[in-house]
NUVEXZA-929705 format. One record per residue (C-alpha): residue number from 1; residue in three letters; z, x, y. Coordinates in pm, 1 decimal, padded with zeros to 6 digits. Each point is the difference from the previous one (the first is absolute). Last residue first. Layout:
<recs>
<rec pos="NUM" code="ALA" up="Z" east="X" north="Y"/>
...
</recs>
This chain:
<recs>
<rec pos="270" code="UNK" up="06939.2" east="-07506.2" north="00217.0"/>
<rec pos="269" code="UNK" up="00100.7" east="00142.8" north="-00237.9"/>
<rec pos="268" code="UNK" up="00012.9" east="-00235.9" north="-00350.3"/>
<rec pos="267" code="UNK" up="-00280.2" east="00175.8" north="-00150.0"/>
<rec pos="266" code="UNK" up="00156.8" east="00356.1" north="-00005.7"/>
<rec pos="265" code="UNK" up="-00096.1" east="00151.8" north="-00378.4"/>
<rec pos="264" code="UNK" up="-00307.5" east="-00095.1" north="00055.7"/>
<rec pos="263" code="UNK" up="-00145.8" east="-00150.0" north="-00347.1"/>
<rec pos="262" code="UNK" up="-00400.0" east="-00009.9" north="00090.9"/>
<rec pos="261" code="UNK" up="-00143.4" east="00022.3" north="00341.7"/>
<rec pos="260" code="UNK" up="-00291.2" east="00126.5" north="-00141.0"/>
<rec pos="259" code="UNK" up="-00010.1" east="00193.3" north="-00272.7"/>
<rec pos="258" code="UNK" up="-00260.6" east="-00193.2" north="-00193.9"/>
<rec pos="257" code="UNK" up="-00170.4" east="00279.5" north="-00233.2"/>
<rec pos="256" code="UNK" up="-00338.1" east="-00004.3" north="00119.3"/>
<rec pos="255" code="UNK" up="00125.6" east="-00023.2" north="00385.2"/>
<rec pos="254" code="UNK" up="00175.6" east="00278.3" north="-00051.9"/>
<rec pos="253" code="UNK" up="-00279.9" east="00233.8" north="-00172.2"/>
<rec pos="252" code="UNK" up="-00324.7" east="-00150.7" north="00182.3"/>
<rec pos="251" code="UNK" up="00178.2" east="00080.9" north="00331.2"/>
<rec pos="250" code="UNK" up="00125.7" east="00372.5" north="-00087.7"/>
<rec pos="249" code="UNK" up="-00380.4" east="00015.4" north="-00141.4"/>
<rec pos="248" code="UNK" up="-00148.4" east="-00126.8" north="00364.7"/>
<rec pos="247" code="UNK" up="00226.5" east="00261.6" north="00197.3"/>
<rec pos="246" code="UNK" up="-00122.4" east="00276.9" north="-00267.3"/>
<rec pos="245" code="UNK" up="-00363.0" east="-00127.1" north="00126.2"/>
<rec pos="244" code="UNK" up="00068.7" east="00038.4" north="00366.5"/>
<rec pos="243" code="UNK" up="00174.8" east="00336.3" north="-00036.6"/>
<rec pos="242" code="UNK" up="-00315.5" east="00121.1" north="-00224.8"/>
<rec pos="241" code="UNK" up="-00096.8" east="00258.5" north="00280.6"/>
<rec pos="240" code="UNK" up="00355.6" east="00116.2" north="00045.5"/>
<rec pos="239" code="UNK" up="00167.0" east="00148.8" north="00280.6"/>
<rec pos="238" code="UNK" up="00286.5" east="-00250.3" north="00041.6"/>
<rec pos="237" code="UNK" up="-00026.3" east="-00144.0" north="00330.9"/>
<rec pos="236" code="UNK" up="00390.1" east="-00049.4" north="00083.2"/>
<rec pos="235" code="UNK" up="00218.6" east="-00263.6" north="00158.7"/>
<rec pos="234" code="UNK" up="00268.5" east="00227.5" north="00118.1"/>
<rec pos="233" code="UNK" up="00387.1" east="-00024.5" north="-00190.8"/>
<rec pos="232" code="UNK" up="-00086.1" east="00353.0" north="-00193.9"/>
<rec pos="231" code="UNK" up="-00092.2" east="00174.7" north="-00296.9"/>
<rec pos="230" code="UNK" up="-00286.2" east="-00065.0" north="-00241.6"/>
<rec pos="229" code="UNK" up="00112.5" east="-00151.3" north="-00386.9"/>
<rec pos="228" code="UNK" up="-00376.1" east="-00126.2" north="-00005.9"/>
<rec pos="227" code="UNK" up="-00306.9" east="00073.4" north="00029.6"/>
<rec pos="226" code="UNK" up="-00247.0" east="00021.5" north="-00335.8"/>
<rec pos="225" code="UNK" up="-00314.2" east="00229.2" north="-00069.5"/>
<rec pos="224" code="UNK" up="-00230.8" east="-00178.7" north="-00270.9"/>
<rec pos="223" code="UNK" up="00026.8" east="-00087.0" north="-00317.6"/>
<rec pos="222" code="UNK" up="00150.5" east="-00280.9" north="-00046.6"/>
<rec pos="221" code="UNK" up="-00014.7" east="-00203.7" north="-00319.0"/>
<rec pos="220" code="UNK" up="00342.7" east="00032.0" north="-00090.9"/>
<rec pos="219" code="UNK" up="00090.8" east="-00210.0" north="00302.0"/>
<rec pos="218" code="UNK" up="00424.1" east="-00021.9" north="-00053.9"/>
<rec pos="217" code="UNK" up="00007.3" east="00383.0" north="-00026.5"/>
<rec pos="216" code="UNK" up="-00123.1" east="00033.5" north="00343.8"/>
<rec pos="215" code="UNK" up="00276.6" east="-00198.9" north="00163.8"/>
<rec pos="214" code="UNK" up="00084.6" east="-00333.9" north="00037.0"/>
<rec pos="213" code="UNK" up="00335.6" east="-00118.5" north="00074.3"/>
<rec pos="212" code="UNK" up="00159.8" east="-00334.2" north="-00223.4"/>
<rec pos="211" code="UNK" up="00307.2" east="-00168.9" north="00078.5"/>
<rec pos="210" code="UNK" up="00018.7" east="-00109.9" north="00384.9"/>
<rec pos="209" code="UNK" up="-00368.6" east="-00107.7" north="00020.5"/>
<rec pos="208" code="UNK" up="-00260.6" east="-00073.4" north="00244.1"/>
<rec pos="207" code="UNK" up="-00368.6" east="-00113.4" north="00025.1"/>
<rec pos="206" code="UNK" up="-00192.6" east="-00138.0" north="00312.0"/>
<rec pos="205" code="UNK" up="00347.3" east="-00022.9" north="00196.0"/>
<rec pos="204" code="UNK" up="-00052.9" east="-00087.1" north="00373.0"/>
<rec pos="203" code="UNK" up="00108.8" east="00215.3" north="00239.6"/>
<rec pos="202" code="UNK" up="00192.3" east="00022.5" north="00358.2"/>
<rec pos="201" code="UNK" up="00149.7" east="00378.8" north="00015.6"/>
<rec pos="200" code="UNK" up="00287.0" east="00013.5" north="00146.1"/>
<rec pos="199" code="UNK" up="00137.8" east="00364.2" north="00152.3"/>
<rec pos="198" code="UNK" up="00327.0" east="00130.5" north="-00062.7"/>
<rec pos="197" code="UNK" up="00101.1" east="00271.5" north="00276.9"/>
<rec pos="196" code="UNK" up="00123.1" east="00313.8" north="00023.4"/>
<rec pos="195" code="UNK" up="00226.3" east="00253.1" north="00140.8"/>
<rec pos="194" code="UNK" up="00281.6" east="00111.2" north="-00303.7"/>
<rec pos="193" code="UNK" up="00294.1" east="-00157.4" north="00242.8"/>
<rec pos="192" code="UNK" up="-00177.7" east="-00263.5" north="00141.4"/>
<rec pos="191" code="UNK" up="-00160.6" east="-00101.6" north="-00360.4"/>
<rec pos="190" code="UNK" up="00311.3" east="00063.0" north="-00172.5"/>
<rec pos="189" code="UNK" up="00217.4" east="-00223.9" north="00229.7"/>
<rec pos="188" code="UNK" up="-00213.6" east="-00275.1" north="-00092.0"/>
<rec pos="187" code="UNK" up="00116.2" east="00025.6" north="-00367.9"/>
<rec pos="186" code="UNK" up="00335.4" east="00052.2" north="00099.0"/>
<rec pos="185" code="UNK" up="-00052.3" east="-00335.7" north="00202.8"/>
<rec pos="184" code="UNK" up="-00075.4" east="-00139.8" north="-00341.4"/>
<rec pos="183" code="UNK" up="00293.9" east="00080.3" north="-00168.7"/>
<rec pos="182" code="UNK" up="00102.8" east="00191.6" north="-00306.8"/>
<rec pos="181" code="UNK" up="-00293.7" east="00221.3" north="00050.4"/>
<rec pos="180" code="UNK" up="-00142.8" east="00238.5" north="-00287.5"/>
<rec pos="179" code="UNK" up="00009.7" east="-00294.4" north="-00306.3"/>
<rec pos="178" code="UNK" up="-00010.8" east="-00286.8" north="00223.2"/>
<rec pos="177" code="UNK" up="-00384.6" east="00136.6" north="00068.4"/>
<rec pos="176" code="UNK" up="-00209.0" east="-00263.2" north="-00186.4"/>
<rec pos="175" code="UNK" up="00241.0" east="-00241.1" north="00132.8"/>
<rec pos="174" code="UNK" up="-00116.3" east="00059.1" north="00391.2"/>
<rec pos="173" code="UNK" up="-00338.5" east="-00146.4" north="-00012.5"/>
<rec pos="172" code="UNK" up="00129.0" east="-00326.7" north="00092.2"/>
<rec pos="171" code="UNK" up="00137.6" east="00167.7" north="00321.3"/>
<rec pos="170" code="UNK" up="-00307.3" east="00135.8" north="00096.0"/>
<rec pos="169" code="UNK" up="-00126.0" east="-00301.1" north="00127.9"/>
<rec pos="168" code="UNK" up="00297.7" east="-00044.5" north="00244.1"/>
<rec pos="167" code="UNK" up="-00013.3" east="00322.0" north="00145.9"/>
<rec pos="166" code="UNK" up="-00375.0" east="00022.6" north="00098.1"/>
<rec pos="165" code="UNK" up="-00251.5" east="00190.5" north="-00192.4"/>
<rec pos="164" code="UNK" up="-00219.1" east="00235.5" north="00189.2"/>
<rec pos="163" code="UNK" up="-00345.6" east="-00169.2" north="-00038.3"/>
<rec pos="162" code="UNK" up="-00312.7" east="00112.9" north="-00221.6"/>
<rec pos="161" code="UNK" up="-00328.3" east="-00213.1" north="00123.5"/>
<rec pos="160" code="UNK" up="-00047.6" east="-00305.4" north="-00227.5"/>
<rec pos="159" code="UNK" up="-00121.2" east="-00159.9" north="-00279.5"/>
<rec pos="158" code="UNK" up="-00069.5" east="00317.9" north="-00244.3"/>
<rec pos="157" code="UNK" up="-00116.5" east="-00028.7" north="-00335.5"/>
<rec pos="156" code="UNK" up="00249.4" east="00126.6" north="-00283.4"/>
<rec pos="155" code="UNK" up="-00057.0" east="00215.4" north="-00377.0"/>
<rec pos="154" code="UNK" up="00303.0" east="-00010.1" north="-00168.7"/>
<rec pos="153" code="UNK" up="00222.3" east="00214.1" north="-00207.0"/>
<rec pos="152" code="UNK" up="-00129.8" east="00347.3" north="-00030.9"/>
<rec pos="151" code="UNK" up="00212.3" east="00266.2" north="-00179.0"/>
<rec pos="150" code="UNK" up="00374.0" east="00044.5" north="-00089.1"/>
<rec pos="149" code="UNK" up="00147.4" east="00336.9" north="00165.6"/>
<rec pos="148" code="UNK" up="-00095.8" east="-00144.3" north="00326.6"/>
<rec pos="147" code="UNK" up="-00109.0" east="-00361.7" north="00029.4"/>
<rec pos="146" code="UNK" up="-00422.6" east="00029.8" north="00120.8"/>
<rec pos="145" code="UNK" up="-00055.8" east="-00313.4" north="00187.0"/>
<rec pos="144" code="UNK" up="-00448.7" east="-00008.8" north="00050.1"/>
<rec pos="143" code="UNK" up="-00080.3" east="-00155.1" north="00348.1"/>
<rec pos="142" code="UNK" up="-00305.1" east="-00171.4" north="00104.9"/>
<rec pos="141" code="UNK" up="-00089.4" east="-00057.7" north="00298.5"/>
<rec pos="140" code="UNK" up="-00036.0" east="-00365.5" north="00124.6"/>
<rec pos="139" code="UNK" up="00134.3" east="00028.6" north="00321.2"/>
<rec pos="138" code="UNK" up="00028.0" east="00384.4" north="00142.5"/>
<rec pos="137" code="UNK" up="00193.6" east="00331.2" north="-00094.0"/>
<rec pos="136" code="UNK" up="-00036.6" east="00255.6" north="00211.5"/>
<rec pos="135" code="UNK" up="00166.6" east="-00163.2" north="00337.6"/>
<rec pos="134" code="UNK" up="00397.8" east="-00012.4" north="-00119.2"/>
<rec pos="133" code="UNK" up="-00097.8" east="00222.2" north="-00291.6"/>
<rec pos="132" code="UNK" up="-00030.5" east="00339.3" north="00240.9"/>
<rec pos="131" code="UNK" up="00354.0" east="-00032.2" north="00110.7"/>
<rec pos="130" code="UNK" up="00116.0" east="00158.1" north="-00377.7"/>
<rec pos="129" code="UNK" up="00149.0" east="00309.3" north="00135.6"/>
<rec pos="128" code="UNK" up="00152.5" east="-00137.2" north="00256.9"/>
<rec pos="127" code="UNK" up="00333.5" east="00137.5" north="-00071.3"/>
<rec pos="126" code="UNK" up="00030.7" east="-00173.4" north="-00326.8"/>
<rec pos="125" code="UNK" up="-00273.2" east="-00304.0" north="00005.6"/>
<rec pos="124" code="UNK" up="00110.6" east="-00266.4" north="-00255.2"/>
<rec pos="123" code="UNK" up="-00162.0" east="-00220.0" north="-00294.0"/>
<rec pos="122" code="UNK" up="00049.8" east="-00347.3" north="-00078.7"/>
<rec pos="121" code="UNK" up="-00247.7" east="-00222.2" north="-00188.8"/>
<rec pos="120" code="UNK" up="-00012.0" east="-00385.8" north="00068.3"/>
<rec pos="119" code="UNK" up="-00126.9" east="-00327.0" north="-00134.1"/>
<rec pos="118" code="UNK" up="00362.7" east="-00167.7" north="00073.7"/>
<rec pos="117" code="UNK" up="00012.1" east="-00099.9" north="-00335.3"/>
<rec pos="116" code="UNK" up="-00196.6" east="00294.9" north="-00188.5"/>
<rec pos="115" code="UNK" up="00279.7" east="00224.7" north="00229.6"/>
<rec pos="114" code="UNK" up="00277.0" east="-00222.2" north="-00167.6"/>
<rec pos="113" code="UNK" up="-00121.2" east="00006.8" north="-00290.3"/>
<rec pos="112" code="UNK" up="00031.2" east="00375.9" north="00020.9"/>
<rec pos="111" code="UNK" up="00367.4" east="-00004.3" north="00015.5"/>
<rec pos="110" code="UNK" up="00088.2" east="00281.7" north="-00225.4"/>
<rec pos="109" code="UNK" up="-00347.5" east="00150.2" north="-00029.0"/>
<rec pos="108" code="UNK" up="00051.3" east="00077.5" north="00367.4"/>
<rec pos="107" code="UNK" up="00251.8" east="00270.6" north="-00122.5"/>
<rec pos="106" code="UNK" up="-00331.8" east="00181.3" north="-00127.6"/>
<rec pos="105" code="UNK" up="-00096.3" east="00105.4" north="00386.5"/>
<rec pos="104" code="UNK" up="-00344.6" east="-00097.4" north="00044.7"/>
<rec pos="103" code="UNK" up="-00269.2" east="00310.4" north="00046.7"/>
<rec pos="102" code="UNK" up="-00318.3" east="-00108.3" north="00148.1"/>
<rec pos="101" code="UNK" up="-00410.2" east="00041.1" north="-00040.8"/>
<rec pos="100" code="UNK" up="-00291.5" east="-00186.1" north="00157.1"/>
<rec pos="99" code="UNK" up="-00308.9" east="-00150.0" north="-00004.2"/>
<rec pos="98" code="UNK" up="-00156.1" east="-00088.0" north="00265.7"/>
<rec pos="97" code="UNK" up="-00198.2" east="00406.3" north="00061.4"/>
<rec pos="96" code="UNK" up="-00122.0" east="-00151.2" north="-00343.1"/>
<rec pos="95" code="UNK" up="-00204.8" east="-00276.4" north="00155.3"/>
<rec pos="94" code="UNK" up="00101.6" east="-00314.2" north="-00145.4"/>
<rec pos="93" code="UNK" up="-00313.5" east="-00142.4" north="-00227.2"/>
<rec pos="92" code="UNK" up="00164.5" east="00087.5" north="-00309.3"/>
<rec pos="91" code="UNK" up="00361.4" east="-00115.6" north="00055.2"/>
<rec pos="90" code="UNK" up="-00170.6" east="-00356.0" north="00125.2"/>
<rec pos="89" code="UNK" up="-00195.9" east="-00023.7" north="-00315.2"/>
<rec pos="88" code="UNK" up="00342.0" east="00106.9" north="-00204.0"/>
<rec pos="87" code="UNK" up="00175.4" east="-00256.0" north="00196.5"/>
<rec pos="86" code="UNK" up="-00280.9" east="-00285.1" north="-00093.2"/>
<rec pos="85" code="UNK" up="00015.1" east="00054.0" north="-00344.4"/>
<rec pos="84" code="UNK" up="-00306.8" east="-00102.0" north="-00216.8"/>
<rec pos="83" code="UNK" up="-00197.0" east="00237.1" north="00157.9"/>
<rec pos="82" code="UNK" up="00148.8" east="00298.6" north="-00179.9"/>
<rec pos="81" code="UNK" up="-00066.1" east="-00128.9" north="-00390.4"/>
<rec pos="80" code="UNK" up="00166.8" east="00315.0" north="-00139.7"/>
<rec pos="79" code="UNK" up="-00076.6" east="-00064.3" north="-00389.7"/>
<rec pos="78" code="UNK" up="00223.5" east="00091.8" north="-00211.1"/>
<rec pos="77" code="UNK" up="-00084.7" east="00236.3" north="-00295.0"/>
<rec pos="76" code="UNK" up="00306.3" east="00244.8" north="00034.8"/>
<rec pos="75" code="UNK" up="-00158.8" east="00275.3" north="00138.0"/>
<rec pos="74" code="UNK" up="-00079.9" east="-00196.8" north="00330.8"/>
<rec pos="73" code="UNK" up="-00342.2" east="-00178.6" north="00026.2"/>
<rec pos="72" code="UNK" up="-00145.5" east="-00015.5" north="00327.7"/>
<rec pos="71" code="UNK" up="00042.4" east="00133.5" north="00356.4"/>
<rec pos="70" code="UNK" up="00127.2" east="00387.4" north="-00042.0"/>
<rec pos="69" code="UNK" up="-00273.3" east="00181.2" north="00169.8"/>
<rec pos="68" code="UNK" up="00042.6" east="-00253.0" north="00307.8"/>
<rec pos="67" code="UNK" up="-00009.1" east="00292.3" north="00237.1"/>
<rec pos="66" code="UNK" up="00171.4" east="-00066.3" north="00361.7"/>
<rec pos="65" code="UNK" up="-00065.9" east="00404.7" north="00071.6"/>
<rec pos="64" code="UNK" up="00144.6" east="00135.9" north="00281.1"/>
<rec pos="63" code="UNK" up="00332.8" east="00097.9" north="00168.2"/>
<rec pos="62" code="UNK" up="-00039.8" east="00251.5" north="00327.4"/>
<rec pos="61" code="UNK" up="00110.6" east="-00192.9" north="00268.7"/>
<rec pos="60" code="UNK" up="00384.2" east="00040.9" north="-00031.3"/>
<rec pos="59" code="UNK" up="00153.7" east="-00064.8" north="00342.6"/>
<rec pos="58" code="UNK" up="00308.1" east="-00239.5" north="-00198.0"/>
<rec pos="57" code="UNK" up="00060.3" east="00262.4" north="-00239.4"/>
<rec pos="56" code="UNK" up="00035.7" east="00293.5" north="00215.5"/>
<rec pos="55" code="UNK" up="00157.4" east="-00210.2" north="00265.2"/>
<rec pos="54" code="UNK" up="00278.0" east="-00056.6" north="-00225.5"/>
<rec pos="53" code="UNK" up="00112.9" east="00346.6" north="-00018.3"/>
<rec pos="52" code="UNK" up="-00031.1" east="00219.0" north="-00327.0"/>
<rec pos="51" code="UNK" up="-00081.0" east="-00167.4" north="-00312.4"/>
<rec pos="50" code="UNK" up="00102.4" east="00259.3" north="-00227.8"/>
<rec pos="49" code="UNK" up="-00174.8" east="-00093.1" north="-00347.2"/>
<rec pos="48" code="UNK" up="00206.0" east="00179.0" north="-00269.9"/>
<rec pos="47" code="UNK" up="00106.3" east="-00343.2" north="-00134.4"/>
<rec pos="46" code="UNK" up="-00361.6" east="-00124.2" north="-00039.3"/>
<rec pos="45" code="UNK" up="-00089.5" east="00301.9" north="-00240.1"/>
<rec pos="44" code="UNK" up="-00387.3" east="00008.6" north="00105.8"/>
<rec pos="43" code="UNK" up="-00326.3" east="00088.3" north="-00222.2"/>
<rec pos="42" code="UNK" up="-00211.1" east="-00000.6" north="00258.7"/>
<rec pos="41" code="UNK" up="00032.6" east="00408.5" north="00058.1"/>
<rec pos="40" code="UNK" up="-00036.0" east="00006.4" north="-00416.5"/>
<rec pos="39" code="UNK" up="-00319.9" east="-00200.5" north="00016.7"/>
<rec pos="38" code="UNK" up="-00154.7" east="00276.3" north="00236.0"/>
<rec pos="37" code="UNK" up="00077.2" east="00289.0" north="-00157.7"/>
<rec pos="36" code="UNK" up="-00168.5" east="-00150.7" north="-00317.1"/>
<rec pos="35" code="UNK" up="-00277.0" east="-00037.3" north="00181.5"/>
<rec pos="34" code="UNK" up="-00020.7" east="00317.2" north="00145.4"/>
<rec pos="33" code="UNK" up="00039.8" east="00129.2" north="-00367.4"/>
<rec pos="32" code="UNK" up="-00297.4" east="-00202.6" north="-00108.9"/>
<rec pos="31" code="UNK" up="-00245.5" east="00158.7" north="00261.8"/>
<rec pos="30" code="UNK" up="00126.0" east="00311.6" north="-00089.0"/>
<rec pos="29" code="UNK" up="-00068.5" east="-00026.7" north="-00371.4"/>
<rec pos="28" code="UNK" up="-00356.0" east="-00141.9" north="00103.5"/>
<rec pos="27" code="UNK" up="-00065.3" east="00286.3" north="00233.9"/>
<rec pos="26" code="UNK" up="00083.6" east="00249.4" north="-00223.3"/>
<rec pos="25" code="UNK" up="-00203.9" east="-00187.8" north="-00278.4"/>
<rec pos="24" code="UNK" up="-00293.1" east="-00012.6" north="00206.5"/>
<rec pos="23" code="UNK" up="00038.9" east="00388.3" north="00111.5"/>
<rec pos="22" code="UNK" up="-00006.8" east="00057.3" north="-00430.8"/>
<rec pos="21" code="UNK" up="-00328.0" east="-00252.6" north="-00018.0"/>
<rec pos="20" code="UNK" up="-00145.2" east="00236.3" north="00277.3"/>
<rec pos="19" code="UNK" up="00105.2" east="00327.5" north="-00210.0"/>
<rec pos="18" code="UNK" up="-00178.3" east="-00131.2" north="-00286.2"/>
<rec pos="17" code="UNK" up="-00300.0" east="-00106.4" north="00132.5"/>
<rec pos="16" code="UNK" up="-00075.2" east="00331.9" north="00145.1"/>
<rec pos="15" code="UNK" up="00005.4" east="00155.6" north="-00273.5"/>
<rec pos="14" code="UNK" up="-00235.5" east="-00232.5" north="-00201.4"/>
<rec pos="13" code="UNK" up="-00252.4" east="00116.2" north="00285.9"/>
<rec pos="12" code="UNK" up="00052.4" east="00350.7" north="-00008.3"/>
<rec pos="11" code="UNK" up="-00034.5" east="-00032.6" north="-00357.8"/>
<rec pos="10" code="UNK" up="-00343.3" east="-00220.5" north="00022.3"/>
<rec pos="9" code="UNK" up="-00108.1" east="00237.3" north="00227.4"/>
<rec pos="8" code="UNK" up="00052.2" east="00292.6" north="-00218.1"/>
<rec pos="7" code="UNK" up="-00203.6" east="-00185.7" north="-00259.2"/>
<rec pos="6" code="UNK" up="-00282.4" east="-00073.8" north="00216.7"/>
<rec pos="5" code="UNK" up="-00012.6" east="00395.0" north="00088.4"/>
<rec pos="4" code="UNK" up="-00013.8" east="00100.0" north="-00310.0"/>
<rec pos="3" code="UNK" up="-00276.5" east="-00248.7" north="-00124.2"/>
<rec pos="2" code="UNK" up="-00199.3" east="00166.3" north="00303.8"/>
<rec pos="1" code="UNK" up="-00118.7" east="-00174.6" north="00278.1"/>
</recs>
């Protein structure tokens, strides 16, 4: 072979190199935008989630993950010792299909020592859209109270089946809505007239409070997708793989600062 030859080779060769490390870098810079793409679609403004019917929520088989990526140390030095609290245990080992999502109407707020007294949550099914929550939600679920416009407020475990509430429980939930019905048979009016029902639902309060809501700004450590703010009455499977663990931080957060049944503004109702 001539010295030529070898040298022409050796060009072809370099050649060659170059153009496959300039197809790497394509693939690389396309790689990366897909990415990209792809943290933007998770990337979720709660309040322009439409939830749709119930049934879409409550038939929702396709949330995964139960990662424990953010078990540790938060950003602020403290140690998360996890098994020292039975609730947050119990939180963890709940499947997440059990753990579930609701709207509460922010005039409960009013009385809502009253609900912690009677261990109950009230929510209503307007021309049966909200039938589903009569069998979907079981003993021992776990439900996470969302107040609208405020933020999350308690985090509940279920005792019983849901139950249309009869007349004479309801009536001691009747002065959180004085303001809209100067009498309480107006306020039963309304439901025949505007075709629903209130429904009971039988709970006991793991963590609660009538002053402080959590949202994302109150875990500065989060960095992960967050659900909240989502519309409707339905008990809703938020669509989140790190529901479970944003359930556990809304814990941690109002059970670390003591708002539990603390100053109600209604204590003498009975």
């Amino acid at each position: 072979m001539s010295e030529m030859n070898l040298y022409d080779i050796l060009i072809e060769c370099v050649k060659h190199l170059k153009e496959d490390n300039l197809a790497l870098k394509a693939r690389v810079q396309e790689n990366e935008n897909d990415i990209k793409n792809i943290k933007n679609m998770l990337v979720v403004d709660s309040d322009d989630i439409d939830t749709g019917s119930d049934d879409t929520y409550l038939e929702t088989d396709d949330i995964i993950g139960e990662s424990d990526d953010i078990i540790g140390e938060s950003d602020d030095g403290e140690s998360d010792d996890i098994e020292s609290d039975d609730i947050i245990r119990e939180i963890r080992s709940k499947p997440i299909e059990n753990i579930w999502y609701m709207n509460g109407n922010h005039e409960d707020m009013k009385i809502w020592d009253i609900h912690v007294k009677n261990k109950t949550l009230l929510t209503w099914n307007q021309n049966g859209k909200n039938e589903s929550i009569k069998k979907n939600i079981k003993k021992n679920d776990i439900i996470v109270w969302y107040v609208r416009a405020k933020g999350f407020n308690s985090i509940l475990k279920v005792n019983d089946t849901p139950t249309i509430i009869n007349r004479n429980d309801l009536h001691k939930y009747y002065p959180a809505w004085k303001h809209k019905y100067p009498t309480f048979d107006s306020w039963m009016k309304d439901g025949e007239t505007e075709n629903y029902e209130r429904i009971r639902i039988s709970v006991e309060f793991l963590a609660t409070t009538n002053t402080q809501f959590v949202n994302q700004t109150e875990i500065p450590h989060w960095n992960h997708m967050w659900s909240g703010g989502l519309r409707g009455s339905y008990c809703i499977k938020p669509n989140n793989p790190h529901w479970k663990e944003q359930v556990i931080e809304i814990y941690k957060y109002i059970n670390k600062n003591h708002y539990l049944n603390n100053n109600f503004p209604n204590s003498n109702l009975q």
